[in-house]
C-alpha positions as a LaTeX table, in Angstrom:
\begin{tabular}{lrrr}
\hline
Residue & $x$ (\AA) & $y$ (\AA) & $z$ (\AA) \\
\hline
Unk1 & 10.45 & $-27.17$ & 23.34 \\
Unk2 & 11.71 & $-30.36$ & 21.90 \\
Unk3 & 10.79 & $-33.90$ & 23.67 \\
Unk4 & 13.06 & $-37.14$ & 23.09 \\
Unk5 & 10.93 & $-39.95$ & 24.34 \\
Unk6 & 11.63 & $-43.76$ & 25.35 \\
Unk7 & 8.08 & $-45.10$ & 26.91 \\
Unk8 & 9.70 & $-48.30$ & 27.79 \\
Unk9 & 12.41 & $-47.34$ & 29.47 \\
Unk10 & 10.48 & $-43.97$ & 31.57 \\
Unk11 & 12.89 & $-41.43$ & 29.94 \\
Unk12 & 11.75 & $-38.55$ & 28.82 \\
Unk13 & 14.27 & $-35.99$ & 27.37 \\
Unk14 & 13.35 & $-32.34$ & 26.65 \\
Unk15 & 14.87 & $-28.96$ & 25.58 \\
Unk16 & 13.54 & $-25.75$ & 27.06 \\
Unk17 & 14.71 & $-22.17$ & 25.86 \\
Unk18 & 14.42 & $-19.80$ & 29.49 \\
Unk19 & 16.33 & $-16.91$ & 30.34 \\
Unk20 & 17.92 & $-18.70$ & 33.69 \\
Unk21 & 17.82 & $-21.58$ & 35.51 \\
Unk22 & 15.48 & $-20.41$ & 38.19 \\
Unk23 & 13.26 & $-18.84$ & 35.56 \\
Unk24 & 12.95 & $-22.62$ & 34.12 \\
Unk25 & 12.43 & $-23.90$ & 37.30 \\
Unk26 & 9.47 & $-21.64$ & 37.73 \\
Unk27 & 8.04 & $-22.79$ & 34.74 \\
Unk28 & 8.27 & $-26.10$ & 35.44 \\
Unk29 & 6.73 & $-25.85$ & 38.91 \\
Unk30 & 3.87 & $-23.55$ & 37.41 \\
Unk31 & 3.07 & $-26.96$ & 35.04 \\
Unk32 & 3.69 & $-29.09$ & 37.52 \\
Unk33 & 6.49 & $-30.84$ & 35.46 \\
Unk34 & 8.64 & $-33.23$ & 37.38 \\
Unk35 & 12.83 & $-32.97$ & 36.32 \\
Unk36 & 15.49 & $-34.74$ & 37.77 \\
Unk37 & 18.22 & $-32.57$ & 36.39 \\
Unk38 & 18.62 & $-29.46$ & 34.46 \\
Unk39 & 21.73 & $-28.85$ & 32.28 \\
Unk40 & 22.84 & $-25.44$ & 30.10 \\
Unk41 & 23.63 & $-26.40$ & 26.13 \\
Unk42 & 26.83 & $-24.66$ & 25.46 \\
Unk43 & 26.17 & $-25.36$ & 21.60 \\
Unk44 & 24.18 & $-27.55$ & 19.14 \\
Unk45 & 25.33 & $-28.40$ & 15.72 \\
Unk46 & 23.63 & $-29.83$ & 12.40 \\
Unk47 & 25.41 & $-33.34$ & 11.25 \\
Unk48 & 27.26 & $-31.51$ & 8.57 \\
Unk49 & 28.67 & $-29.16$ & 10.93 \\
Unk50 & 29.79 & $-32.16$ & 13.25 \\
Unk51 & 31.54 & $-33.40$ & 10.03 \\
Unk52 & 33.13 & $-30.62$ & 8.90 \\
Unk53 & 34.64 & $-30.08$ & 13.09 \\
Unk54 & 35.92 & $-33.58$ & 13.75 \\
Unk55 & 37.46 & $-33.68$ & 10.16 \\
Unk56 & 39.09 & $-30.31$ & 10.96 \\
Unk57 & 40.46 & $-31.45$ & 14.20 \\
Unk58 & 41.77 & $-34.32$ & 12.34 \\
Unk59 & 39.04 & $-36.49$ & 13.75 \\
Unk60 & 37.82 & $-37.92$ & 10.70 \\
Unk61 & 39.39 & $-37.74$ & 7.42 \\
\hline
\end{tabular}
């Protein structure tokens, strides 16, 4: 798990690893953690690897 926090604001931002959706879900309920939304990652990528995409698609130079 990995939190992303603004205490001022009332955001709280976390990434779970689960098999599925409903498997999450179950989790959370089991903690009794409150979520407003749930949304699949299709990928993640370092800075460098951001870089090295946007330059290839001519993004940056």
């Amino acid at each position: 798990m990995q939190a992303h926090v603004n205490l001022a604001a009332g955001f709280i931002f976390t990434i779970y690893e689960a098999d599925t959706e409903a498997k999450l879900i179950e989790q959370f309920e089991e903690l009794g953690l409150p979520y407003d939304e749930i949304h699949e990652i299709q990928f993640s990528q370092s800075w460098p690897e951001m870089v090295q995409m946007l330059t290839h698609m001519g993004r940056l130079s």
